[in-house]
PyMOL Python script that loads the backbone (N, CA, C, O; Angstrom):
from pymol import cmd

cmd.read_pdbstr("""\
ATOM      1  N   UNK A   1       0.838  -1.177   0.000  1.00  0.00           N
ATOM      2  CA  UNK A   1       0.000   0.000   0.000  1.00  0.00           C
ATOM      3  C   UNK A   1       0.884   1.240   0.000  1.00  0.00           C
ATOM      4  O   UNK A   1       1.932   1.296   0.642  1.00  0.00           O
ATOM      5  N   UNK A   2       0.325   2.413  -0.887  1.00  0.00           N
ATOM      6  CA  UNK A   2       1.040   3.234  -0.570  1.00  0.00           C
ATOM      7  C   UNK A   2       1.417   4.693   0.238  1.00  0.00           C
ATOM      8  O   UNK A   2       0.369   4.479   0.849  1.00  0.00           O
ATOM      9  N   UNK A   3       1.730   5.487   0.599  1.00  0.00           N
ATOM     10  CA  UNK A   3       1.922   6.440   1.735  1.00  0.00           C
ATOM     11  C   UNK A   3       1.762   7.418   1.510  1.00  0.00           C
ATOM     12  O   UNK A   3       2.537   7.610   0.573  1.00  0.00           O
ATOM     13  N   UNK A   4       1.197   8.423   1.723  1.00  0.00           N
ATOM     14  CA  UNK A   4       1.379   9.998   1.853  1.00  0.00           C
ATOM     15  C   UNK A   4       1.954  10.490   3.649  1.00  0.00           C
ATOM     16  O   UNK A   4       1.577  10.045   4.734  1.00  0.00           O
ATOM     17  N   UNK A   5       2.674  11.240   3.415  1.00  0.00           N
ATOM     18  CA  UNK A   5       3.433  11.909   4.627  1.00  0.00           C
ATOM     19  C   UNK A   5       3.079  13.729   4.720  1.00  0.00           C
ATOM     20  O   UNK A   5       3.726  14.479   3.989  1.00  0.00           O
ATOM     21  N   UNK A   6       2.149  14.225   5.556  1.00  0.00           N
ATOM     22  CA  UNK A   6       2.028  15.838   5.392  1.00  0.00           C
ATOM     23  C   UNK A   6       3.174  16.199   6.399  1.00  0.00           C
ATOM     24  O   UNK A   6       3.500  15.306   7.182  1.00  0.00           O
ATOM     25  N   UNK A   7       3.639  17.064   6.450  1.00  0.00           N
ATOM     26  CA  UNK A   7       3.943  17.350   7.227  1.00  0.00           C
ATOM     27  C   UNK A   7       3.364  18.611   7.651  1.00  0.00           C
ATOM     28  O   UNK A   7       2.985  19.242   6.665  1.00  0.00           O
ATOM     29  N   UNK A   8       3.065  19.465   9.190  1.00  0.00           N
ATOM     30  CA  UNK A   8       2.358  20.382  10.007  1.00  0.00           C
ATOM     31  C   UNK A   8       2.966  20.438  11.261  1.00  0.00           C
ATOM     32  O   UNK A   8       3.399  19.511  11.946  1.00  0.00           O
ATOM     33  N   UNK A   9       2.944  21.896  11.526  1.00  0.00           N
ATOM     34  CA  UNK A   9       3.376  22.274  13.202  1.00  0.00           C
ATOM     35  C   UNK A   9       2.886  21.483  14.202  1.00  0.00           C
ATOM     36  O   UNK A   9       1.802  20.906  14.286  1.00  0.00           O
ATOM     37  N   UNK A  10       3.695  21.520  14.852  1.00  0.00           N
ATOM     38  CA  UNK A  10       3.171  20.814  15.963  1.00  0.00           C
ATOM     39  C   UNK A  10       2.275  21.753  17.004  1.00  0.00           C
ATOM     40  O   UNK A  10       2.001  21.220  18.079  1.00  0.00           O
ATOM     41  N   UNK A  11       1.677  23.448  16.717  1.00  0.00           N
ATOM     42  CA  UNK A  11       1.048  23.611  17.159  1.00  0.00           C
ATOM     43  C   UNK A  11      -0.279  24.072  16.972  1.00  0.00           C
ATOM     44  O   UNK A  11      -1.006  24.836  17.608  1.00  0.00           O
ATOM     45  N   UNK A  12      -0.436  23.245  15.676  1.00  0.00           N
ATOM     46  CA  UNK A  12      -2.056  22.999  14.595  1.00  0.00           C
ATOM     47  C   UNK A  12      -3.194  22.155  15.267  1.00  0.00           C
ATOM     48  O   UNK A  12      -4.388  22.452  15.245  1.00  0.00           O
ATOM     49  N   UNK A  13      -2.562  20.903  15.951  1.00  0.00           N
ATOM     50  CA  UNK A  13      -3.374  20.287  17.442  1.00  0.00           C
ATOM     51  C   UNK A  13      -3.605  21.249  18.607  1.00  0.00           C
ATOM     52  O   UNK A  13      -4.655  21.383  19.234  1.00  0.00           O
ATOM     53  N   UNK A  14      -2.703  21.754  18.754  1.00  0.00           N
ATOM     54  CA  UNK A  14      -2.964  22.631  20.206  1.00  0.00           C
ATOM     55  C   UNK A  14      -3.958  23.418  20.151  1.00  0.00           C
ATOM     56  O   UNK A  14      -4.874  23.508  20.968  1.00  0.00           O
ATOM     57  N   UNK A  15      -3.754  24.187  18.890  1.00  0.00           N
ATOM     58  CA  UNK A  15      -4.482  25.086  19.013  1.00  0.00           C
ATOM     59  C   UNK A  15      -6.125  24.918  18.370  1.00  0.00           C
ATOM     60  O   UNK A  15      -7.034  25.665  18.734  1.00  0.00           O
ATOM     61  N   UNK A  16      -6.274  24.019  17.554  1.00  0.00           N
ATOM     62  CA  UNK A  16      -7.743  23.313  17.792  1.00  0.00           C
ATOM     63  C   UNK A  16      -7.990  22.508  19.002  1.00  0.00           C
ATOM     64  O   UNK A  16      -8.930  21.717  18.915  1.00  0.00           O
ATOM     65  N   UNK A  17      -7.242  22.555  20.278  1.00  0.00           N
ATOM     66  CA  UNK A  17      -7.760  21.473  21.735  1.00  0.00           C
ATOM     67  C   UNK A  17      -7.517  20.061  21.219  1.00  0.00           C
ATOM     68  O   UNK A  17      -7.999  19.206  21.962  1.00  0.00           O
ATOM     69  N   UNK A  18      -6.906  19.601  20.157  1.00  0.00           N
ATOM     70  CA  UNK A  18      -7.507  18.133  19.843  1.00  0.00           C
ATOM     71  C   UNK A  18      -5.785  17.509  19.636  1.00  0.00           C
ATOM     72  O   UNK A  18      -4.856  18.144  19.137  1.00  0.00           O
ATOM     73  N   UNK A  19      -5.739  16.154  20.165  1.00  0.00           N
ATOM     74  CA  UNK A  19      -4.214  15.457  19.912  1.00  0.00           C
ATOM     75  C   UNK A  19      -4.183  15.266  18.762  1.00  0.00           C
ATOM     76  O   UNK A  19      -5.143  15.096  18.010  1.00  0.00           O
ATOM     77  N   UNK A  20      -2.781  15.279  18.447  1.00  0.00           N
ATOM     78  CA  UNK A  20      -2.190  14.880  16.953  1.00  0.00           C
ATOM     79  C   UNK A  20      -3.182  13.752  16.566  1.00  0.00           C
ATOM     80  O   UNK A  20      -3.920  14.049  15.627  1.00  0.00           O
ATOM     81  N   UNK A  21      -3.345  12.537  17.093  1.00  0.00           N
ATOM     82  CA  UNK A  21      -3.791  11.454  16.312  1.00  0.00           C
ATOM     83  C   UNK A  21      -5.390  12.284  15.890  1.00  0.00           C
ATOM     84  O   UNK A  21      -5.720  12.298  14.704  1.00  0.00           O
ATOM     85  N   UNK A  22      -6.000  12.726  16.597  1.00  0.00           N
ATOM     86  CA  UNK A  22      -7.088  13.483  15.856  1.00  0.00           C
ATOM     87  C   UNK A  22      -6.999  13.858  14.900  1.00  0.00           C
ATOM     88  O   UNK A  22      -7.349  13.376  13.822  1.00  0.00           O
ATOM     89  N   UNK A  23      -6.267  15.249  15.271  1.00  0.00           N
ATOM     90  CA  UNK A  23      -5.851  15.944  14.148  1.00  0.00           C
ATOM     91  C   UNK A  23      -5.969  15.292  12.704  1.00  0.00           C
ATOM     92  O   UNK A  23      -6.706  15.592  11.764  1.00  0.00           O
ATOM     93  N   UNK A  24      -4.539  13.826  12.897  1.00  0.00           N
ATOM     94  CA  UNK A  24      -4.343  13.120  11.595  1.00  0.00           C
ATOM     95  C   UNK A  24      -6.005  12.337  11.290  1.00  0.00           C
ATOM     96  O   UNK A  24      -6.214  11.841  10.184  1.00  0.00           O
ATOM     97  N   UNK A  25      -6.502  12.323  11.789  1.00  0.00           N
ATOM     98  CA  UNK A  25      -7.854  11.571  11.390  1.00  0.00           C
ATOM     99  C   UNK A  25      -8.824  12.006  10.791  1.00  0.00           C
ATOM    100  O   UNK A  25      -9.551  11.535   9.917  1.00  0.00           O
ATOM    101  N   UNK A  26      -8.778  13.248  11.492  1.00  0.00           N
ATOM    102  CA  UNK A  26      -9.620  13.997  10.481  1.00  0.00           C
ATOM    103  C   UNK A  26      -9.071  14.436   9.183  1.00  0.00           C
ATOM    104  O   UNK A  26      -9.735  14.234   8.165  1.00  0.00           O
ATOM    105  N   UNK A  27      -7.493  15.235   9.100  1.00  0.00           N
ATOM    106  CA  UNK A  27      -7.355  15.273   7.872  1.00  0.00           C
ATOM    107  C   UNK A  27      -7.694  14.214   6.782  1.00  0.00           C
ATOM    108  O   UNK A  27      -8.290  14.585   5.771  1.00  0.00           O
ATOM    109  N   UNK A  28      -7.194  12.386   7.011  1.00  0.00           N
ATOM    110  CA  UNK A  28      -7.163  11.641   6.125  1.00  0.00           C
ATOM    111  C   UNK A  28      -9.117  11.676   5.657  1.00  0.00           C
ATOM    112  O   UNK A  28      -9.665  11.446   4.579  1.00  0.00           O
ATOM    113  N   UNK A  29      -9.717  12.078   7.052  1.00  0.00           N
ATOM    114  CA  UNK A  29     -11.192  11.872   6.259  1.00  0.00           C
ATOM    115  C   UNK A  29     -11.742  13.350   5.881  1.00  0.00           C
ATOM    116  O   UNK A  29     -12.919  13.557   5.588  1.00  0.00           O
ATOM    117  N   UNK A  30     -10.573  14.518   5.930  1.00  0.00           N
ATOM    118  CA  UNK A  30     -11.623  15.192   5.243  1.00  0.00           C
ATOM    119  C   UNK A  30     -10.923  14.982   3.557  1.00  0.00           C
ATOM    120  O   UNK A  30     -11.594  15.149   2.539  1.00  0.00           O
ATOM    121  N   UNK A  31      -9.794  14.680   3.566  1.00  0.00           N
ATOM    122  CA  UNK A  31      -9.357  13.859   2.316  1.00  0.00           C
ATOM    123  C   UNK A  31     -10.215  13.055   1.174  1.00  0.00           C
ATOM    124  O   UNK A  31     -10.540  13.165  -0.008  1.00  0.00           O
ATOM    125  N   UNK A  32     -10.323  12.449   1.946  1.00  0.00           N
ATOM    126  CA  UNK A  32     -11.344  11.291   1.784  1.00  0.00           C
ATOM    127  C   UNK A  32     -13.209  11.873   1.453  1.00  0.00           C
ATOM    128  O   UNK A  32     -14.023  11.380   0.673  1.00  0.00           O
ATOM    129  N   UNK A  33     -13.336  12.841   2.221  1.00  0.00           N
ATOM    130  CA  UNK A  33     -14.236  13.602   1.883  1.00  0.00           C
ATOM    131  C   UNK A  33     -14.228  14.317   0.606  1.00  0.00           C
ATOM    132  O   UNK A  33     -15.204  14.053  -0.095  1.00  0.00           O
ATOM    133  N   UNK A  34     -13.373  15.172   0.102  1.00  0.00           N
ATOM    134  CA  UNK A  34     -13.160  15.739  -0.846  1.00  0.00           C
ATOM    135  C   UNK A  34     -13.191  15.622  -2.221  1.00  0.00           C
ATOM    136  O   UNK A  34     -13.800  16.143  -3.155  1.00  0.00           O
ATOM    137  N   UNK A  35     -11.686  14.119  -1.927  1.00  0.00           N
ATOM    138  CA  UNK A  35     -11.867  13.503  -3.234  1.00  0.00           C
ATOM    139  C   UNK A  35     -13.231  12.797  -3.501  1.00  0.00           C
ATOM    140  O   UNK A  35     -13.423  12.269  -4.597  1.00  0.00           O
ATOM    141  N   UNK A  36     -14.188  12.775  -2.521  1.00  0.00           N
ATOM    142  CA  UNK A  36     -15.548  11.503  -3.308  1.00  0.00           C
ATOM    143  C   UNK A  36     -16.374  12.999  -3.826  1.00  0.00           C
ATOM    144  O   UNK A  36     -16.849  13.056  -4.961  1.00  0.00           O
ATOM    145  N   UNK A  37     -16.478  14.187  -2.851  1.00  0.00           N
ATOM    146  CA  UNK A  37     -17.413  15.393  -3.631  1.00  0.00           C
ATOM    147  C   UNK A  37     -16.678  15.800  -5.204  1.00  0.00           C
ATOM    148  O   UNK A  37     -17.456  16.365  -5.973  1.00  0.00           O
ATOM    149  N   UNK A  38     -15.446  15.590  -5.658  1.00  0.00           N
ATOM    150  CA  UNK A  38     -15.139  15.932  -6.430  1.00  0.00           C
ATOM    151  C   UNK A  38     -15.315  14.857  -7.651  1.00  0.00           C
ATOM    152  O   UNK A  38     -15.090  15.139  -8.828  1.00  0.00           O
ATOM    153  N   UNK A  39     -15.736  13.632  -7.202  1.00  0.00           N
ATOM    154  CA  UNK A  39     -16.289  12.754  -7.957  1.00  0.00           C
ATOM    155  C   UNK A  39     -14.861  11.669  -8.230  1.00  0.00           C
ATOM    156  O   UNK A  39     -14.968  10.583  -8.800  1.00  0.00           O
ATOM    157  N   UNK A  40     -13.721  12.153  -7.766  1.00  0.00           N
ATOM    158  CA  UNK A  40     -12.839  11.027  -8.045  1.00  0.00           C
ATOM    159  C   UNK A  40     -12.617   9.641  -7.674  1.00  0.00           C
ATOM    160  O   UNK A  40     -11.910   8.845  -8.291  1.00  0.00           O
ATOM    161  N   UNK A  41     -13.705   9.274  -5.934  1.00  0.00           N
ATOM    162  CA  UNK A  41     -13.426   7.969  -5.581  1.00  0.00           C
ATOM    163  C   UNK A  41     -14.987   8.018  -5.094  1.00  0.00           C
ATOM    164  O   UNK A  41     -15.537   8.939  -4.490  1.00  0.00           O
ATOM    165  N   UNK A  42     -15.687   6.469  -5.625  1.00  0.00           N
ATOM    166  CA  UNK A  42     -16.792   6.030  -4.597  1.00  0.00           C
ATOM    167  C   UNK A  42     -16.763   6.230  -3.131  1.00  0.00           C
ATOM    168  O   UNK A  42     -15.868   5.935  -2.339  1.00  0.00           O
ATOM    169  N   UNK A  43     -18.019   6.840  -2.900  1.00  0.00           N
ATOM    170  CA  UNK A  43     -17.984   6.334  -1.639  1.00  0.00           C
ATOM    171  C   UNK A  43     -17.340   5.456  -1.076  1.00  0.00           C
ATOM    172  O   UNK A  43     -16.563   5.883  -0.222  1.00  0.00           O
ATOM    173  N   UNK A  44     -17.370   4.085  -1.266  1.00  0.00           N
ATOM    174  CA  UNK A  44     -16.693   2.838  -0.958  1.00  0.00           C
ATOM    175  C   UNK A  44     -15.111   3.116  -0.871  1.00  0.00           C
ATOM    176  O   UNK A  44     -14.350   2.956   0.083  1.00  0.00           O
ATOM    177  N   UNK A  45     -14.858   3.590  -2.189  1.00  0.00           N
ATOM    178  CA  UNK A  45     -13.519   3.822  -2.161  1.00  0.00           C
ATOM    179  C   UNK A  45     -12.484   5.124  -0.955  1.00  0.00           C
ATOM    180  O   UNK A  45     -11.334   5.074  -0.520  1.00  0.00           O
ATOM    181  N   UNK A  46     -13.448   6.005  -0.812  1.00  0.00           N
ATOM    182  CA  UNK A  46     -13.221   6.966  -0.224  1.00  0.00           C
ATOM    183  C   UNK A  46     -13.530   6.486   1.901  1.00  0.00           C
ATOM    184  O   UNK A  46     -13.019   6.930   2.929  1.00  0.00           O
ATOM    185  N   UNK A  47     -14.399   5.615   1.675  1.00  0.00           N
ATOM    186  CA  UNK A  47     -14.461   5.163   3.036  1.00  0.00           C
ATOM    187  C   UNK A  47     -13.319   4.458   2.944  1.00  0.00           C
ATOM    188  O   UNK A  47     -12.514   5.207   3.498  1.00  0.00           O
ATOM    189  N   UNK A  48     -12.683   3.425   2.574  1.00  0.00           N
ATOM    190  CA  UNK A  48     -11.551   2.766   2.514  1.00  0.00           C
ATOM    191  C   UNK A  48     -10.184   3.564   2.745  1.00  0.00           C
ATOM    192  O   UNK A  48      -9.322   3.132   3.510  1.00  0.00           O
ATOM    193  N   UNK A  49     -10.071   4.545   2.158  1.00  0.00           N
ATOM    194  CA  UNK A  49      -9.424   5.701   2.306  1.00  0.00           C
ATOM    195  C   UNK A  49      -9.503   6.167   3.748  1.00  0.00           C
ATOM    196  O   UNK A  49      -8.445   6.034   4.363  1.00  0.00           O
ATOM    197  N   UNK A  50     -10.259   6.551   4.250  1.00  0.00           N
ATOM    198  CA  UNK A  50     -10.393   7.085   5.274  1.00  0.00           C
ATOM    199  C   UNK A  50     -10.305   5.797   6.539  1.00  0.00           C
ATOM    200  O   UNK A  50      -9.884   5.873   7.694  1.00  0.00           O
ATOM    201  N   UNK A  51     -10.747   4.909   5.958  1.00  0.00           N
ATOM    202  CA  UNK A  51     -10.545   3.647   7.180  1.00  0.00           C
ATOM    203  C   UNK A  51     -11.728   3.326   7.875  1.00  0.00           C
ATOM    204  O   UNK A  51     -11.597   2.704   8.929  1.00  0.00           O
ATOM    205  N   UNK A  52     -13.112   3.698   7.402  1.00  0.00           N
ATOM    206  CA  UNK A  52     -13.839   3.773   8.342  1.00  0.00           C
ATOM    207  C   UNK A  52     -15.482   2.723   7.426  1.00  0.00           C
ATOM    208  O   UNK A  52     -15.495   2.593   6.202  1.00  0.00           O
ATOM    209  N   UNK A  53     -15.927   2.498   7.773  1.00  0.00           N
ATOM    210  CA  UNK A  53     -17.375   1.652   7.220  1.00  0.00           C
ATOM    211  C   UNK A  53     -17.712   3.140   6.440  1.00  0.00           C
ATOM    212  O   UNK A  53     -17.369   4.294   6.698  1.00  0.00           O
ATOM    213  N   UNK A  54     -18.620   2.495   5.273  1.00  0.00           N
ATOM    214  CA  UNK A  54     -18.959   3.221   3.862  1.00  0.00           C
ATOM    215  C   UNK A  54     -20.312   4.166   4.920  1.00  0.00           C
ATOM    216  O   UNK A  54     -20.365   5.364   4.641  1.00  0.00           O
ATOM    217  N   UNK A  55     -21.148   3.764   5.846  1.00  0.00           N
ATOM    218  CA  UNK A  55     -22.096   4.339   6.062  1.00  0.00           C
ATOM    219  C   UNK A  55     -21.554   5.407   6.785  1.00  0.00           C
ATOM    220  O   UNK A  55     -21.806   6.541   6.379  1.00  0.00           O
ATOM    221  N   UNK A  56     -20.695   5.226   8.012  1.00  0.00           N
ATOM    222  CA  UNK A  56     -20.027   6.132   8.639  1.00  0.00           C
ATOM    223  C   UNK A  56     -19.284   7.398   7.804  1.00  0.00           C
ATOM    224  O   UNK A  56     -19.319   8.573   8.170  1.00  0.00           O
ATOM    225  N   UNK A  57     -18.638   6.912   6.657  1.00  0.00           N
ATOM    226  CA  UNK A  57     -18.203   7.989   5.852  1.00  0.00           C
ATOM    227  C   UNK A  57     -19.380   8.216   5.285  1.00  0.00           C
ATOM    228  O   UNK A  57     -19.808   9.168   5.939  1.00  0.00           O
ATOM    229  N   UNK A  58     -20.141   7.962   4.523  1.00  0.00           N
ATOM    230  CA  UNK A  58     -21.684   9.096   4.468  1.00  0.00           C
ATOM    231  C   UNK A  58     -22.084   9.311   5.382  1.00  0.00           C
ATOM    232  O   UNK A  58     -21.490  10.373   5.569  1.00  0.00           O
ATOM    233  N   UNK A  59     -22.775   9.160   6.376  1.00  0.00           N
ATOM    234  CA  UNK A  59     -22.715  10.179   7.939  1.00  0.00           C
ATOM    235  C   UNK A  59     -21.869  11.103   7.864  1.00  0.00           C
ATOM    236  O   UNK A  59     -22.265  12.269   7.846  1.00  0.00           O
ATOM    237  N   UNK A  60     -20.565  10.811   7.806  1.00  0.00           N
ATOM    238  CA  UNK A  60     -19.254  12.239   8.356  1.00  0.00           C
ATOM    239  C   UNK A  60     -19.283  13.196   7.000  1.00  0.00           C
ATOM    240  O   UNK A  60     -18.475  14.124   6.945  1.00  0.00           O
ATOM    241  N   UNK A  61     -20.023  13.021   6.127  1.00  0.00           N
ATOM    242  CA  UNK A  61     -19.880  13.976   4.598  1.00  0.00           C
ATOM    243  C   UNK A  61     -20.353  15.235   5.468  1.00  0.00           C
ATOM    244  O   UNK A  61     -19.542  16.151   5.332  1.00  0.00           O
ATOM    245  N   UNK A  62     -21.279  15.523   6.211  1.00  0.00           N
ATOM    246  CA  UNK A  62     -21.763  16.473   6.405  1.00  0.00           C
ATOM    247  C   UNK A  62     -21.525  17.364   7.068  1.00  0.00           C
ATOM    248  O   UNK A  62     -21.864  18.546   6.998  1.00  0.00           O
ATOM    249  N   UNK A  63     -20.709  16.633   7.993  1.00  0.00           N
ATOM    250  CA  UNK A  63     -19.525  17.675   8.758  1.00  0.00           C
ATOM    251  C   UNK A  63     -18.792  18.654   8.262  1.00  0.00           C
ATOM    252  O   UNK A  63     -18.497  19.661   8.904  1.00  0.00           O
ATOM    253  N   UNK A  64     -18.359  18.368   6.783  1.00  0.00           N
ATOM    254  CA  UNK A  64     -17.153  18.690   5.781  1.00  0.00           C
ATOM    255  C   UNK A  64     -18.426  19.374   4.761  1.00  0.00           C
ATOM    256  O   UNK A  64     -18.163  19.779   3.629  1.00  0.00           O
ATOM    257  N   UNK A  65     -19.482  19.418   5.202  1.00  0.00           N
ATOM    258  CA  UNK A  65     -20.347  20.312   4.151  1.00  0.00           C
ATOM    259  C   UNK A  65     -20.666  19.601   3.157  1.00  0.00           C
ATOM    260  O   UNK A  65     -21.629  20.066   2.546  1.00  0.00           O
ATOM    261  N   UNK A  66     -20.127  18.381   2.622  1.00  0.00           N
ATOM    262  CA  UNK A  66     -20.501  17.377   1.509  1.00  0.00           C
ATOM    263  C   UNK A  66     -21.645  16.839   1.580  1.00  0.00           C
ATOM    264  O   UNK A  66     -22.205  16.326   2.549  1.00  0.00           O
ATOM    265  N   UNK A  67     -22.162  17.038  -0.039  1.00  0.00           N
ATOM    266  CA  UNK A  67     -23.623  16.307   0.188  1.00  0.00           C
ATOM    267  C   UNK A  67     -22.913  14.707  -0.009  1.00  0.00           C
ATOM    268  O   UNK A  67     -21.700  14.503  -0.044  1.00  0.00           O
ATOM    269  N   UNK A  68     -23.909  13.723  -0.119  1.00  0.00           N
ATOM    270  CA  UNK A  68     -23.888  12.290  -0.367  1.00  0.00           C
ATOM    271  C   UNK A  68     -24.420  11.837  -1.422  1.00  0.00           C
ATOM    272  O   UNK A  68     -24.366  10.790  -2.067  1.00  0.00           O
ATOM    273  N   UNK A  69     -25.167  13.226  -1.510  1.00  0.00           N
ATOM    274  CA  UNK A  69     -25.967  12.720  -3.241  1.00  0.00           C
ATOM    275  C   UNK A  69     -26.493  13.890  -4.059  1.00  0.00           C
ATOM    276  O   UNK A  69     -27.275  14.725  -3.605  1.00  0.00           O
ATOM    277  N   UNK A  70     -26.119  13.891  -5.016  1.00  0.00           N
ATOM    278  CA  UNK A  70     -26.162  14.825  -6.171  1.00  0.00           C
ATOM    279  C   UNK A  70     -27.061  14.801  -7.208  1.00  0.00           C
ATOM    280  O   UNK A  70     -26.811  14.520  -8.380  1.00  0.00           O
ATOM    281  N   UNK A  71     -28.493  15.215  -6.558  1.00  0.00           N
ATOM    282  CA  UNK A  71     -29.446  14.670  -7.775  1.00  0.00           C
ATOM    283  C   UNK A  71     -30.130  15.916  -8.422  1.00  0.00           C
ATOM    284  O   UNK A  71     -30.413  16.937  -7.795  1.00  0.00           O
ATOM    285  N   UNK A  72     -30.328  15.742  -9.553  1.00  0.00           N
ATOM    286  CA  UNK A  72     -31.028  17.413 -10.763  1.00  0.00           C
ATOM    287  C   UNK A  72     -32.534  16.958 -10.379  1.00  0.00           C
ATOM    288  O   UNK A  72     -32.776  15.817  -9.986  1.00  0.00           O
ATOM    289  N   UNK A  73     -33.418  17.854 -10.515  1.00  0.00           N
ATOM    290  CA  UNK A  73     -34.790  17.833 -10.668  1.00  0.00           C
ATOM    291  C   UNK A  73     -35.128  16.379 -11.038  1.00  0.00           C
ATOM    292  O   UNK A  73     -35.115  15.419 -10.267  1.00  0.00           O
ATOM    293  N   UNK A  74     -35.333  16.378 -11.923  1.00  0.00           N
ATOM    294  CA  UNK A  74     -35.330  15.147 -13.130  1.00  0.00           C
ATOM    295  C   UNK A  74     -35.197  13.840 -12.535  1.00  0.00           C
ATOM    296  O   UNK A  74     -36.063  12.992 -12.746  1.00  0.00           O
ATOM    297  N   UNK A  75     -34.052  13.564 -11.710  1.00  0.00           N
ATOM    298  CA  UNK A  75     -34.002  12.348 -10.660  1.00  0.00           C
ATOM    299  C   UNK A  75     -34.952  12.279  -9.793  1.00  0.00           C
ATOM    300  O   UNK A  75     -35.583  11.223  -9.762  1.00  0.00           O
ATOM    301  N   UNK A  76     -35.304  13.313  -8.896  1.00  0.00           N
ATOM    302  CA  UNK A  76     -35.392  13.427  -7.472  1.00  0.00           C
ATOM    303  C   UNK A  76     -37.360  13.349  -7.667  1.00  0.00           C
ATOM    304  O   UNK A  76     -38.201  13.141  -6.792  1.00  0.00           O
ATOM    305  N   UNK A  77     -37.513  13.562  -8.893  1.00  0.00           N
ATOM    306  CA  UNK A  77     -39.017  13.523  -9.267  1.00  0.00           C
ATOM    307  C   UNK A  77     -39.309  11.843  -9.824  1.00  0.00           C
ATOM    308  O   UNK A  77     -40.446  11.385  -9.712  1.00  0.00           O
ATOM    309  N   UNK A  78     -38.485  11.224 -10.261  1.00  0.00           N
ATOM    310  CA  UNK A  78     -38.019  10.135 -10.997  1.00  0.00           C
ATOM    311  C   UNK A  78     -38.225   9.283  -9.670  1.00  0.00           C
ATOM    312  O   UNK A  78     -39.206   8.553  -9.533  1.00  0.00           O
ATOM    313  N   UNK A  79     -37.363   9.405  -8.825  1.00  0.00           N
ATOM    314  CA  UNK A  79     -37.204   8.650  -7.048  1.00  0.00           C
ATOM    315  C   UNK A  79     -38.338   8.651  -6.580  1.00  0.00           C
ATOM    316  O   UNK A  79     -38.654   7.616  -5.993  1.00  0.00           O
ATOM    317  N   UNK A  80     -39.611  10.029  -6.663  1.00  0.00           N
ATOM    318  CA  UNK A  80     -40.758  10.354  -6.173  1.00  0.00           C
ATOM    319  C   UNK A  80     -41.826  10.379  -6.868  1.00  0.00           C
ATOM    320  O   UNK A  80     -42.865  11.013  -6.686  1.00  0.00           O
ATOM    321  N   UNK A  81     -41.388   9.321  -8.062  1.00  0.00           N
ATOM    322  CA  UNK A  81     -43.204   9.476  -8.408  1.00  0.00           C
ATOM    323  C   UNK A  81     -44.065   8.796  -8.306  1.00  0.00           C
ATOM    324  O   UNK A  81     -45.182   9.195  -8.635  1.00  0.00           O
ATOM    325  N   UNK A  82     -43.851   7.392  -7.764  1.00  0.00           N
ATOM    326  CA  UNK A  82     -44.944   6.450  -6.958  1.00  0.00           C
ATOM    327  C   UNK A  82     -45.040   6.829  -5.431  1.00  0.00           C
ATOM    328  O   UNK A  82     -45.215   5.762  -4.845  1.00  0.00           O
ATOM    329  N   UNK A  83     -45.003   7.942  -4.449  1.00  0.00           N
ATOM    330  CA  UNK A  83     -45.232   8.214  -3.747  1.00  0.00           C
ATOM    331  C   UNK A  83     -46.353   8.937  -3.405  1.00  0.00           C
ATOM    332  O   UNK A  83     -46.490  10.078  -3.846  1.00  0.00           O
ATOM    333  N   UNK A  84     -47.262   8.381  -2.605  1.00  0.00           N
ATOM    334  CA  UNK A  84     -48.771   8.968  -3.016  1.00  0.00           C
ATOM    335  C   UNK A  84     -49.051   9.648  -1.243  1.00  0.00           C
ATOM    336  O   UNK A  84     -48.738   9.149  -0.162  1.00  0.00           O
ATOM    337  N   UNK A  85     -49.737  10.921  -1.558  1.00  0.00           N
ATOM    338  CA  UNK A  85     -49.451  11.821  -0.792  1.00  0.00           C
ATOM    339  C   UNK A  85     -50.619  12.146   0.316  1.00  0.00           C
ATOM    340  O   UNK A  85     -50.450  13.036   1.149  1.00  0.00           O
TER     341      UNK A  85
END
""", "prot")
cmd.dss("prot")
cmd.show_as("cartoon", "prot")
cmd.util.cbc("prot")
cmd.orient("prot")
């Protein structure tokens, strides 16, 4: 597998209250967040990335402002039209 290394101050934890291993956790999932809004990795793939179950990374999209799903009119009427009111 292969590695990415960031490197950051050591007083980027401090000063959000949160320990390094946080810190690194969230970066890899807002990573992981990013690349799936930008359309480059599935969900699946992007939870894998991040290390965490596919549902949990859709849960955490929203933290990071990411939707989970990207639908035009056209779908979302398509999804809703045997729904009787």
């Amino acid at each position: 597998m292969n590695r990415i290394e960031i490197e950051y101050p050591e007083t980027i934890p401090a000063v959000l209250n949160i320990s390094p291993e946080v810190f690194e956790r969230e970066a890899k999932l807002a990573l992981a967040v990013k690349l799936y809004e930008m359309g480059r990795l599935s969900s699946g793939q992007a939870a894998n990335l991040a290390g965490i179950p596919r549902v949990v990374f859709l849960l955490s999209c929203r933290q990071f402002g990411a939707n989970t799903v990207d639908w035009d009119q056209a779908e979302i009427e398509a999804e809703f039209s045997d729904a009787t009111i």
